[in-house]
N, C-alpha and C positions, 0 to 999 in steps of 0.2 A: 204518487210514490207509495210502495208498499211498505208499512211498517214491520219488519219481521218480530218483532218482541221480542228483541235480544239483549235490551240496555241491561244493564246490573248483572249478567250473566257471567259463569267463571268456566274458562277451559281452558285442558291443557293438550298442547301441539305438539311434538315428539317430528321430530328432524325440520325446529323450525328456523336454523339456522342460512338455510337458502333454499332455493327453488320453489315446490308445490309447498313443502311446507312453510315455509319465510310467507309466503304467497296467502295462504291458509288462515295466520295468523295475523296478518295485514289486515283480511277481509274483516274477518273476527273482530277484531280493535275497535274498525271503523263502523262499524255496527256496534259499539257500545258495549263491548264483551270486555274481560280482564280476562288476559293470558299467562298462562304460568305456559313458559316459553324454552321445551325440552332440545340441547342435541350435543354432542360431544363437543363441538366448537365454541367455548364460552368467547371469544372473541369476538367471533361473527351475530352470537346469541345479545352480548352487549348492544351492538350498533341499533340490533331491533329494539332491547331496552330504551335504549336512547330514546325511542320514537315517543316513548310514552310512561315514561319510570313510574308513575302511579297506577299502572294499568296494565303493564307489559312486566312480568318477572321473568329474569332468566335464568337456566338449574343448570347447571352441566349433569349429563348422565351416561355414561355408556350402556346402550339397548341391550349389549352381551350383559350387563351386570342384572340379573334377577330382582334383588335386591334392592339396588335402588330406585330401579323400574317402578316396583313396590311402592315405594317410598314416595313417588310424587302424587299420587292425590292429596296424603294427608297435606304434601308442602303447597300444596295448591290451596288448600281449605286456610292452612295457618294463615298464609299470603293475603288472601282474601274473605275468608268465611265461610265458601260454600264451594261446589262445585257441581258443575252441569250439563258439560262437553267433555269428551274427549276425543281428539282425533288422530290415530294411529298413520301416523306419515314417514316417519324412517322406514327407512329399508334399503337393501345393500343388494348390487346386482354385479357381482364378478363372472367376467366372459371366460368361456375358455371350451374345450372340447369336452362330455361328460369323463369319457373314458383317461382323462388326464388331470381333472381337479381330483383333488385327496377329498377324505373324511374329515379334514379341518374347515376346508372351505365348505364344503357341505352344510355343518355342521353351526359353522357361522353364519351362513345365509340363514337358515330354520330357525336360531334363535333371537337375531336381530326380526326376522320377517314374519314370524308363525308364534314363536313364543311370547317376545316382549309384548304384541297386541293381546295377547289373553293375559299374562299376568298384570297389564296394564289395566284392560276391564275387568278383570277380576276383584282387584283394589279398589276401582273407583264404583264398581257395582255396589258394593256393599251401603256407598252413602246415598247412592242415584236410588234405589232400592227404597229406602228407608224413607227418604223425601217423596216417592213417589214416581219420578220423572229426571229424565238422564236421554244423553243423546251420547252415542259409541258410532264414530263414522272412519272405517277402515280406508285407508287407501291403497288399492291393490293395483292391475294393470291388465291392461287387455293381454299382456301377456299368460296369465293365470287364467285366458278362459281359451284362447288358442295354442299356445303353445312358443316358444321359437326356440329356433337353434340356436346352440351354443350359448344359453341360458335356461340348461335346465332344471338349475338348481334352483335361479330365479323364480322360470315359471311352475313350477312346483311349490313352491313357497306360497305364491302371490293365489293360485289354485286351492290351497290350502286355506288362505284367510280366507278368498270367499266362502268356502263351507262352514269356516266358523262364524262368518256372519249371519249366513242365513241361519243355522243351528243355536246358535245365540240368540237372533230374534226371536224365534219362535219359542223358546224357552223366558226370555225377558219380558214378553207382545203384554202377558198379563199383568206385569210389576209396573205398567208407564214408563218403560224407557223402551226406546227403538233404537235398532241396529243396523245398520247401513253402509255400502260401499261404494265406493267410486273406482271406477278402474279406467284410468289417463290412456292414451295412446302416448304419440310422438309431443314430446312439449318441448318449449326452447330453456331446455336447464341447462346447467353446467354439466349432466352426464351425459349430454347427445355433444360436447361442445367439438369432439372431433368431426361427427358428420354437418356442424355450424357452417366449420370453418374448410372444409371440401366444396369447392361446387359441383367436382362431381358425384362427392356420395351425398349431397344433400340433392341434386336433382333426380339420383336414382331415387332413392327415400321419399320426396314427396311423390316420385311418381305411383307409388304403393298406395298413397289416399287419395282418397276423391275429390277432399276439399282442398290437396294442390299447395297445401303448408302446413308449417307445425303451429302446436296450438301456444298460444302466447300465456306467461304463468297468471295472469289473472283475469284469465277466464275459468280458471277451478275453482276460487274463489267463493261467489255468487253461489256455486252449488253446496259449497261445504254450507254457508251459510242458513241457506235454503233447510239443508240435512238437519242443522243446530236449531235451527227454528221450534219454536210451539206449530207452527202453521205445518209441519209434515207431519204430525203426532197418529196420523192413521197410517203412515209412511213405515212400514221397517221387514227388514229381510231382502229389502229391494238392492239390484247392482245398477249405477247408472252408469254408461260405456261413453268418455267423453274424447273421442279420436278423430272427430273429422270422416267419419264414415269408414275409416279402415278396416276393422272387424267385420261388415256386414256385405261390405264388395264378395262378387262368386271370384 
């Protein structure tokens, strides 16, 4: 068994109320990390508390608020001491035709998807910096490297974080902290849960990947992990595409 050297480590998870992020934070725990545990559902952010009240904190935050974006590293450090992860996993993906979403929804996507990740590492830079070593692990979407329709706003957003990770590592590569993204395909969340519960838009759907299903939420996991590690410390600017081969099909 590999030790990743995560015990006593502190991070905080931002939408980890359900799905990749609930999933994220899961990983994290059981590798011996302490999670300051971000996402506007304090309800749902509870039950995870539950899991491990000395080790799991929950904040309520909403990502549109700047401010208090801001505001959780330090709550992170008070909570526990230090901090040394953070994983940018909220994000907001409203459907619709480009020529028919307004400038509000626009507008929302780019600051829930594009902003609160940089004012997030922005904040927690400053301590990761200081200490030396810091791990920023974006979670964006194969969406942001191909495109789709009637998510343009999405994929323009998620396109966006990855240039700031790569633009960020190579700005950070010298300080000891590395920067990093993961970009999911098809997972079994609650936002796919209409093509769940179709079987014929989930047969069209797998028929799109190679590996014939969608990916199950902890199997991101192990990678977030991996990312938070000491052991990828030569690792950063990199995107890892975890979809079941749908991206790389001609």
């Amino acid at each position: 068994m590999i030790d990743l050297k995560l015990e006593g480590q502190v991070a905080i998870v931002t939408g980890a109320s359900r799905g990749l992020g609930h999933a994220a934070a899961v990983a994290l725990h059981e590798q011996g990390v302490r999670v300051l545990a971000a996402a506007r559902s304090l309800g749902e952010l509870k039950k995870l508390e539950g899991l491990a009240p000395n080790q799991i904190s929950a904040v309520q935050c909403d990502m549109k608020d700047a401010d208090a974006v801001a505001a959780l590293p330090a709550q992170a450090i008070d909570a526990f001491g230090r901090l040394d992860i953070v994983v940018n996993n909220a994000g907001i993906a409203p459907a619709g035709f480009f020529l028919e979403q307004t400038d509000a929804v626009w507008d929302d996507v780019m600051a829930v998807n594009v902003k609160a990740p940089a004012v997030l590492a922005r904040a927690a830079g400053h301590y990761m910096i200081a200490q030396g070593s810091g791990k920023v692990i974006n979670i964006a979407s194969t969406s942001g490297i191909l495109g789709k329709a009637m998510l343009v706003a999405y994929s323009s957003s998620k396109g966006a974080l990855l240039q700031f990770t790569k633009a960020l590592a190579a700005e950070w590569a010298g300080k000891g902290v590395q920067v990093n993204a993961i970009a999911p395909g098809a997972f079994e969340t609650d936002a796919q849960r209409v093509v769940l519960e179709s079987p014929d838009i989930l047969k069209r759907r797998l028929g799109k990947i190679p590996s014939r299903r969608m990916g199950a939420i902890d199997e991101l996991g192990p990678l977030v992990c991996y990312l938070a590690s000491p052991l990828s410390n030569f690792v950063t600017g990199s995107v890892y595409v975890i979809d079941g081969g749908e991206s790389c099909k001609l």
